[in-house]
C-alpha positions as CSV (number, residue, x, y, z in Angstrom):
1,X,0.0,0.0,0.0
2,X,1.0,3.5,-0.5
3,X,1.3,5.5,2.8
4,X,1.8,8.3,1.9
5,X,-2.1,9.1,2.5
6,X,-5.0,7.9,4.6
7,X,-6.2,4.8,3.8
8,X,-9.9,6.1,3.9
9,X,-9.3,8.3,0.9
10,X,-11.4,7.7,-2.0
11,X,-11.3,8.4,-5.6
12,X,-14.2,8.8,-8.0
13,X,-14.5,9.2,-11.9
14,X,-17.4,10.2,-13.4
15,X,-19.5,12.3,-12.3
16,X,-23.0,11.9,-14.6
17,X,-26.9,11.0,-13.9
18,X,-25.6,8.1,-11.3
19,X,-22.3,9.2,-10.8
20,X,-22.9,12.0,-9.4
21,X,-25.7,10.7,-6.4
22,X,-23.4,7.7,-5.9
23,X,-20.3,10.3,-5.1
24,X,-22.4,11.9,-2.5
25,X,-23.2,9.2,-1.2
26,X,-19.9,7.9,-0.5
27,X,-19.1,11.4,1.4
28,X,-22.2,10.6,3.3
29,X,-20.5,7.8,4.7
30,X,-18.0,9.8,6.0
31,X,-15.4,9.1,3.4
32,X,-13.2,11.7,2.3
33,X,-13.6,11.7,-1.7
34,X,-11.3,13.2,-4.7
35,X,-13.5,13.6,-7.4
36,X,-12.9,13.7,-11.3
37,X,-14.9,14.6,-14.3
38,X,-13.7,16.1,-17.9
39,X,-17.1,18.6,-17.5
40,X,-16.2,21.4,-15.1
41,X,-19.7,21.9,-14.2
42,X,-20.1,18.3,-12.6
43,X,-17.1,19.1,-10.9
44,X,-18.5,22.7,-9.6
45,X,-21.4,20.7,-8.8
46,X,-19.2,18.2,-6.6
47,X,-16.9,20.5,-5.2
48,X,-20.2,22.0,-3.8
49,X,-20.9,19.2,-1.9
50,X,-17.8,19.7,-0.1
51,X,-15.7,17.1,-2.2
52,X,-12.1,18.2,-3.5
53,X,-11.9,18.1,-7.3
54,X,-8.7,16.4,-8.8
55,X,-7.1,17.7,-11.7
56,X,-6.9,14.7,-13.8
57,X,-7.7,10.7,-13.6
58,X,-3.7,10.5,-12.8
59,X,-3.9,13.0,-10.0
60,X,-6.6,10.4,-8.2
61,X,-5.0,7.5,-8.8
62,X,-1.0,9.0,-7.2
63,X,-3.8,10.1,-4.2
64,X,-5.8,7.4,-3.6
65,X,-5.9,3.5,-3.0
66,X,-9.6,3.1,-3.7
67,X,-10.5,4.3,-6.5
68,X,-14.9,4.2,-8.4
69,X,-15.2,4.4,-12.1
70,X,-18.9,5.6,-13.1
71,X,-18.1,5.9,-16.9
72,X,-20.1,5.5,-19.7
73,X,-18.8,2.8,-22.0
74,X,-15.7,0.2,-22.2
75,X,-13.9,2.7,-24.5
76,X,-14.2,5.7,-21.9
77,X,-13.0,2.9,-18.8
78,X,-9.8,2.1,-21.6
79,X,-9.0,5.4,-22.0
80,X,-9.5,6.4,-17.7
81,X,-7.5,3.3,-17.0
82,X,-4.5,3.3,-20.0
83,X,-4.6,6.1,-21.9
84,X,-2.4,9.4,-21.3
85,X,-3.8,11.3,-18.4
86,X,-4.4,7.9,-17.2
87,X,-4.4,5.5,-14.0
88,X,-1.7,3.0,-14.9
89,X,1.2,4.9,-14.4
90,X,0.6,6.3,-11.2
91,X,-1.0,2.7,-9.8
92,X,0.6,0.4,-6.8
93,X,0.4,-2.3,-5.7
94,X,-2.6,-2.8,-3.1
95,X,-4.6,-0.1,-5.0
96,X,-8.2,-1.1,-5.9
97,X,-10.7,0.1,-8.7
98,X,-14.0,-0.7,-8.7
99,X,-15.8,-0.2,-12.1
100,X,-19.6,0.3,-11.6
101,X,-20.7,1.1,-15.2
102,X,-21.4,-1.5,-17.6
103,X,-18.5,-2.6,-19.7
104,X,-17.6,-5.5,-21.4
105,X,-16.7,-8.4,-19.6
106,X,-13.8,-9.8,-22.1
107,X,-12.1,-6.3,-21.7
108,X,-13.0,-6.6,-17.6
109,X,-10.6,-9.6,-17.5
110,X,-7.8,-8.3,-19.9
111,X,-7.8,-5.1,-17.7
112,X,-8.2,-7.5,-14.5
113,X,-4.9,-9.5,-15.7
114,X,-3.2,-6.4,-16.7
115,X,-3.4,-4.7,-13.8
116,X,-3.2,-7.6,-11.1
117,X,0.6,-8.1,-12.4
118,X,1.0,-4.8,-11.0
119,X,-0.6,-6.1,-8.2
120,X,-4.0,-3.7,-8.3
121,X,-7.4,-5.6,-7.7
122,X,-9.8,-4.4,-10.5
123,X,-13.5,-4.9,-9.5
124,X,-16.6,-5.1,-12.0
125,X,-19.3,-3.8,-9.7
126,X,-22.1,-2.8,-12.3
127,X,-24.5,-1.3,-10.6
128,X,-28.6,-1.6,-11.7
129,X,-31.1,1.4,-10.7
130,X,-32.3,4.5,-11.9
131,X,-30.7,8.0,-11.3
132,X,-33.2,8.6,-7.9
133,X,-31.6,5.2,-6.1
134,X,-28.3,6.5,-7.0
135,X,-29.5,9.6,-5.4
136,X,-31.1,7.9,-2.3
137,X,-28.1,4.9,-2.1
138,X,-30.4,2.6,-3.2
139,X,-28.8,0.7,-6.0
140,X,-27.7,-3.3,-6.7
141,X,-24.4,-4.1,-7.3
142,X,-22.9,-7.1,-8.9
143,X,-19.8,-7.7,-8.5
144,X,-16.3,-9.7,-9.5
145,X,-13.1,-10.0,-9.2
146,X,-11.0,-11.2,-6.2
147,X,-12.7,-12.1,-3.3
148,X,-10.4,-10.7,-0.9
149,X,-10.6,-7.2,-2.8
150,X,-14.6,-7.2,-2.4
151,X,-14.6,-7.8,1.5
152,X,-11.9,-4.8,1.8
153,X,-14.2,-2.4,0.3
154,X,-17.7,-3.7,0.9
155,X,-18.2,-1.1,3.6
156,X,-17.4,1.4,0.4
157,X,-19.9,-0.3,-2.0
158,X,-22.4,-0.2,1.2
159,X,-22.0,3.6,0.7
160,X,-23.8,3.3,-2.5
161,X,-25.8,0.4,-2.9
162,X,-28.4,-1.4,-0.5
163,X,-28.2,-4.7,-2.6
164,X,-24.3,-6.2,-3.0
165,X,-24.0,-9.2,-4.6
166,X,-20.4,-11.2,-5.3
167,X,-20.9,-13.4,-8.2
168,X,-17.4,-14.8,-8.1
169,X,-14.4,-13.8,-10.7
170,X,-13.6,-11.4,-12.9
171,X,-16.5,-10.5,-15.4
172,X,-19.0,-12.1,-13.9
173,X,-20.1,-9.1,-12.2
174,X,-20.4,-7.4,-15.6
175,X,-21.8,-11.0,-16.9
176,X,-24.6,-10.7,-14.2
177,X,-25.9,-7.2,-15.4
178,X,-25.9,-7.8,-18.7
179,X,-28.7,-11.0,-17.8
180,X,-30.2,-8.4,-15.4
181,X,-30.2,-5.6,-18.4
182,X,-31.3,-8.1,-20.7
183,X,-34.2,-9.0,-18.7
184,X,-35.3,-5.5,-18.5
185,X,-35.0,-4.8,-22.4
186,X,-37.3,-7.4,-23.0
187,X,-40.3,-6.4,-20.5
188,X,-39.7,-2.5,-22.4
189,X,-40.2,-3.7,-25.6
190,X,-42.9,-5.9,-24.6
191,X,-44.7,-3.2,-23.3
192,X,-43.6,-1.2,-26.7
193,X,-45.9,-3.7,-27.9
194,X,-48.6,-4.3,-25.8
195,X,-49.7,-0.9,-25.0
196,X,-50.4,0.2,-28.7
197,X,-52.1,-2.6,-29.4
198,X,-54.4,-2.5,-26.8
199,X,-55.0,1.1,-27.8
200,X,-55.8,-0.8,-31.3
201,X,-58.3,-2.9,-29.7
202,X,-60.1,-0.2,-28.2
203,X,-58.7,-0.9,-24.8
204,X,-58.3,2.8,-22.6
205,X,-54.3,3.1,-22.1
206,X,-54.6,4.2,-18.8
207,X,-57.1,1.8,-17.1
208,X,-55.0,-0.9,-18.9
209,X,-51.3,0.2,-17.4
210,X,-53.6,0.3,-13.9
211,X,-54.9,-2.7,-14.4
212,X,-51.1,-4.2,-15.7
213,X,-49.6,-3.0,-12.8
214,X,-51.4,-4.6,-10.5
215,X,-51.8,-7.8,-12.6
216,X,-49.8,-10.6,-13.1
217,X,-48.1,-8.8,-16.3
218,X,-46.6,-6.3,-14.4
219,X,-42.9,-5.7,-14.2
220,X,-40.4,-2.8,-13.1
221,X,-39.6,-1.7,-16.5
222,X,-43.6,-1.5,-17.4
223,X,-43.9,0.0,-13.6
224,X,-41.1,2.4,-14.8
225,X,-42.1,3.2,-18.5
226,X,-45.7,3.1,-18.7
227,X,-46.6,6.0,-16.7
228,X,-44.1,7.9,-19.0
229,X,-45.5,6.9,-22.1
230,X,-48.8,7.8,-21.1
231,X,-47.6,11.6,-20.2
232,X,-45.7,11.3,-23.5
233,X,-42.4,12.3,-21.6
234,X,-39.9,10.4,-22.9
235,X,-36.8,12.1,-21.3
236,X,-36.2,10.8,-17.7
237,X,-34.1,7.6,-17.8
238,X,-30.9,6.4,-19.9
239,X,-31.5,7.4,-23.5
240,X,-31.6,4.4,-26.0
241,X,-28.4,5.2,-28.2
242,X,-26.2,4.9,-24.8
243,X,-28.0,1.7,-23.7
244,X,-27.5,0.3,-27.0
245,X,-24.0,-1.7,-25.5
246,X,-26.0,-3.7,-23.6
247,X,-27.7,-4.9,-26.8
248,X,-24.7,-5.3,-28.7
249,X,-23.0,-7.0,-25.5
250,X,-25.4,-9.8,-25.5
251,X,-25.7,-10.2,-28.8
252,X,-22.0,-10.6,-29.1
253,X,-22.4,-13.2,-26.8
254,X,-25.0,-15.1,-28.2
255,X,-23.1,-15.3,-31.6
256,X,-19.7,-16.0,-29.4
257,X,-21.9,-19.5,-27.6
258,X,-23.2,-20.2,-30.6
259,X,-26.8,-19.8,-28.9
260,X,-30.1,-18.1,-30.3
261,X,-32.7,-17.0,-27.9
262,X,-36.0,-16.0,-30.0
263,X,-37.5,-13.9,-27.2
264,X,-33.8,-11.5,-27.0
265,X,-33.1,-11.3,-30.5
266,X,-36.8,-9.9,-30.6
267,X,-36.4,-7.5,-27.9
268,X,-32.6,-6.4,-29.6
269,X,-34.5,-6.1,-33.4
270,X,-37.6,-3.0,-31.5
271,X,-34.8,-1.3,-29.7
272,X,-32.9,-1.1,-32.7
273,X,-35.8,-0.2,-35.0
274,X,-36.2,2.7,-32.6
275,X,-32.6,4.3,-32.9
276,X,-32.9,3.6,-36.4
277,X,-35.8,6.1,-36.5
278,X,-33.9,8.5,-35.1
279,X,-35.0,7.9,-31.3
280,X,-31.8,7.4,-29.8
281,X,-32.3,10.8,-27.3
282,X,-35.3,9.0,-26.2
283,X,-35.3,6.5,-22.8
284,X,-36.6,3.2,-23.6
285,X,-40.1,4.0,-23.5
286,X,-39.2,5.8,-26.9
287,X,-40.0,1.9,-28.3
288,X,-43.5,2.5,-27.6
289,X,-43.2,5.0,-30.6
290,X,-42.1,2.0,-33.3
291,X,-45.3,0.6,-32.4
292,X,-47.5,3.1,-32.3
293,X,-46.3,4.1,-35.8
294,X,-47.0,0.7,-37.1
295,X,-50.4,0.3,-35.7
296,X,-51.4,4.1,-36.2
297,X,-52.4,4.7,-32.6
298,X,-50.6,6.9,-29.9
299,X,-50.4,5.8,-26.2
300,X,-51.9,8.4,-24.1
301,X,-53.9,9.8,-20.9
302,X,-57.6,10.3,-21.7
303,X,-57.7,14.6,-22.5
């Protein structure tokens, strides 16, 4: 371990929707926190919170030992970890980095082996919620990576998430999200279905999301969508064009088993039909849209 710093000091990167909540969180919890983010104003907003703001993703990592990731994509956690400006250089042994965004698990174990010969613990601990259970501390967590890594910094992941689960080695943290994410595509685009159709039947939208909900076809991304669609406010969420790695991550896959599965490839073929018309800004109850299109009806509140 370094010493030349408390061990409590923490280290976080990325400072968006979730990252943000999840870095106040941690200060909550009484732990001293070095933030980064390449917008200044996330930073401003941190700094605000009483957090001090480092100058780059090197300055955190020659400061801290623990160190979150909350980035966007597996090309953003490349370039945080290896690129210039990056962790690597600065990294000793006994540091650890837990990555709680959703990246791809066969880069989660290169990055694993690369850095474990310089004897740093990387953690996959994708994270599943919306922005308000960042906010409130709320989230799951799945995580990998070495065992003894996870119980050193489970009071850390406490900070964030009410739900931790350790599903073993590395990538299977970010393995277990993507079935999680998968699970949740499909119910969206189910309900991209459903509800225009039964608006197509003559069915009243709202009665029929009521009467969903409390049914035996309800589900948290209907619980989470169809309220949305029916105030035709499409914004709150993750939009669909950042999402779309989990599609391509499980279609990858798929193709690398050698495995079809009817029901995902279904799911995968709506959301893509909906960033191909363009409604990629949109959060996932933006499939409704396809649908409605198709069947010339529009999902909405009675006036």
């Amino acid at each position: 371990m370094n010493g030349s710093h408390a061990p409590s000091q923490v280290g976080f990167i990325g400072l968006g929707e979730m990252g943000g909540g999840m870095a106040r969180n941690v200060m909550k919890a009484q732990f001293p926190l070095l933030a980064y983010d390449t917008c200044g104003k996330a930073l401003d907003r941190i700094a605000a919170s009483g957090a001090r703001c480092a100058e780059n993703a090197a300055h955190v990592a020659g400061t801290c030992e623990r160190i979150i990731l909350m980035l966007p994509d597996t090309r953003v956690v490349e370039t945080v970890l290896f690129g210039d400006e990056g962790l690597e250089p600065q990294l000793k042994a006994g540091h650890i980095i837990i990555d709680c965004g959703t990246t791809h698990p066969d880069f989660t174990r290169e990055a694993s082996q690369i850095l474990g010969n310089l004897g740093v613990h990387f953690l996959d601990a994708p994270c599943s919620g919306m922005s308000s259970r960042a906010a409130d501390g709320t989230l799951s967590l799945m995580v990998g990576g070495n065992k003894g890594a996870f119980c050193a910094v489970e009071p850390l992941l406490n900070a964030v998430g009410s739900s931790i689960y350790y599903m073993g080695g590395s990538g299977n943290g970010q393995l277990a999200k993507i079935v999680n994410n998968t699970l949740f595509n499909v119910s969206c685009a189910a309900l991209a279905e459903m509800l225009p159709l039964a608006v197509r039947l003559g069915l009243n939208a709202e009665k029929t999301c009521e009467a969903v909900m409390t049914g035996s076809g309800q589900s948290y991304g209907f619980d989470t969508f169809a309220p949305l669609v029916l105030e035709r406010n499409f914004g709150p969420g993750y939009p669909m064009a950042n999402a779309r790695k989990d599609i391509d991550a499980i279609t990858g896959i798929l193709e690398k088993e050698g495995v079809s599965l009817p029901v995902v490839a279904a799911a995968a073929n709506t959301f893509r039909a909906a960033l191909d018309r363009g409604l990629g800004n949109l959060n996932k109850g933006g499939m409704t849209r396809v649908w409605e299109e198709v069947l010339g009806v529009e999902v909405r509140k009675d006036p």
